[in-house]
Residue, then its C-alpha position, 0 to 999 in steps of 0.5 A: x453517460x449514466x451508464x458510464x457513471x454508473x460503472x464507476x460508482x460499482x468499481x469505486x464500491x468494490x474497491x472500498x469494499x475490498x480495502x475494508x476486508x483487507x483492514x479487517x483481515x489484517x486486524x483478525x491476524x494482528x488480535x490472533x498474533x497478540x493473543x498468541x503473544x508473538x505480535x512483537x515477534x512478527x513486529x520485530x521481522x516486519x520493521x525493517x521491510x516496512x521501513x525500507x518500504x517506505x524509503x524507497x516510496x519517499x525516494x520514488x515521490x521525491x524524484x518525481x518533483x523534478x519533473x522527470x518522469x519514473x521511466x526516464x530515470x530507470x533508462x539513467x537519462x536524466 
């Protein structure tokens, strides 16, 4: 059980560790854009895909409150 624990604890950190690295990438990118003076560029051509992103996610999470499962609905049975 301790070693079990143990393994988890490691995985937890390396997923931590990795979204850290992943923030500080996205920062570095966003301070070397806004440096550059295209940060509203790139924030013009992202806006719509971060938007239909989160549609798609609101749709998917409002599915699922009926209790029918994501697999289900794809196969059109309801």
């Amino acid at each position: 059980m301790e070693t079990y624990l143990d393994l988890m604890l490691i995985r937890f950190g390396l997923i931590v560790g990795a979204l850290v690295v992943l923030a500080l990438l996205v920062f570095a990118i966003a301070l070397a854009l806004k440096r550059r003076g295209r940060l509203d560029e790139v924030r013009r051509y992202a806006d719509p895909v971060v938007r239909a992103g989160l549609h798609a996610a609101a749709r998917r999470l409002e599915g699922r409150r009926d209790g029918v499962s994501w697999s289900r609905r794809q196969d059109g049975r309801r």
